[in-house]
C-alpha positions, -999 to +999 in steps of 0.1 A: -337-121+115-308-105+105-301-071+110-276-047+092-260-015+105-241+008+081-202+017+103-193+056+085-167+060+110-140+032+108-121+047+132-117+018+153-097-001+126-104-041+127-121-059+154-107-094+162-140-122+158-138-128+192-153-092+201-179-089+172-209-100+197-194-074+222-217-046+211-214-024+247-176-019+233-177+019+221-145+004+201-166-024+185-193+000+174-166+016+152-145-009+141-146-029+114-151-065+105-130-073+078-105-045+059-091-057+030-070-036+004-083-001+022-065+021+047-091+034+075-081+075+087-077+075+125-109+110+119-128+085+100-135+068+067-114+048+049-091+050+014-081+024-012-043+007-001-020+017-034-014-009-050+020-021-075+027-021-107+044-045-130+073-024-149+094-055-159+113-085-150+144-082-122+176-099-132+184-115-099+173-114-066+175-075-058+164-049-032+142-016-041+146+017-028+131+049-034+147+080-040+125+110-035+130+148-042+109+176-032+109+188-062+109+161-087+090+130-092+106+098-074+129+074-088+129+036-081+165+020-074+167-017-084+199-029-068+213-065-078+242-087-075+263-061-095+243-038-110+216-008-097+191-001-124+172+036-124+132+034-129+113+069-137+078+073-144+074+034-147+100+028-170+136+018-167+162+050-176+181+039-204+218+044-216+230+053-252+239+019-257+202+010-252+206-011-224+189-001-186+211+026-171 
């Protein structure tokens, strides 16, 4: 017979299969399982991991880096071999020729 216990607290983040039949574990009692795409709070509970968006294709291979303000919303800064492209609000800036700035 199979017996189901509901974990509210998370806090112990994920438990390794070796330790799930070790039940005297206070660590165990609050960990979880499995956690897939969620972020468990070291006070309890746990959130949804962000996740990415698809804004468009990269020229070549490149590195991303955020740029963040206080003030402003963040901008995303595609660097390449030769170029550094500027994304805002999910979409690339673009220069008066019409091309990515």
């Amino acid at each position: 017979m199979t017996i189901k216990v509901n974990n509210i607290a998370c806090v112990g983040g994920e438990i390794t299969p070796s330790l799930w039949s070790r039940i005297d574990l206070d660590k165990v009692k609050v960990g979880l399982s499995k956690c897939r795409n969620f972020i468990p709070f070291a006070h309890g509970g746990a959130r949804y991991r962000m996740g990415t968006k698809y804004i468009a294709e990269v020229g070549s291979e490149c590195v991303l880096h955020v740029m963040e303000y206080t003030s402003e919303p963040s901008i995303l800064l595609e660097f390449g071999i030769g170029y550094i492209r500027f994304v805002k609000d999910g979409a690339y800036i673009i220069g008066g020729d019409g091309e990515p700035y």
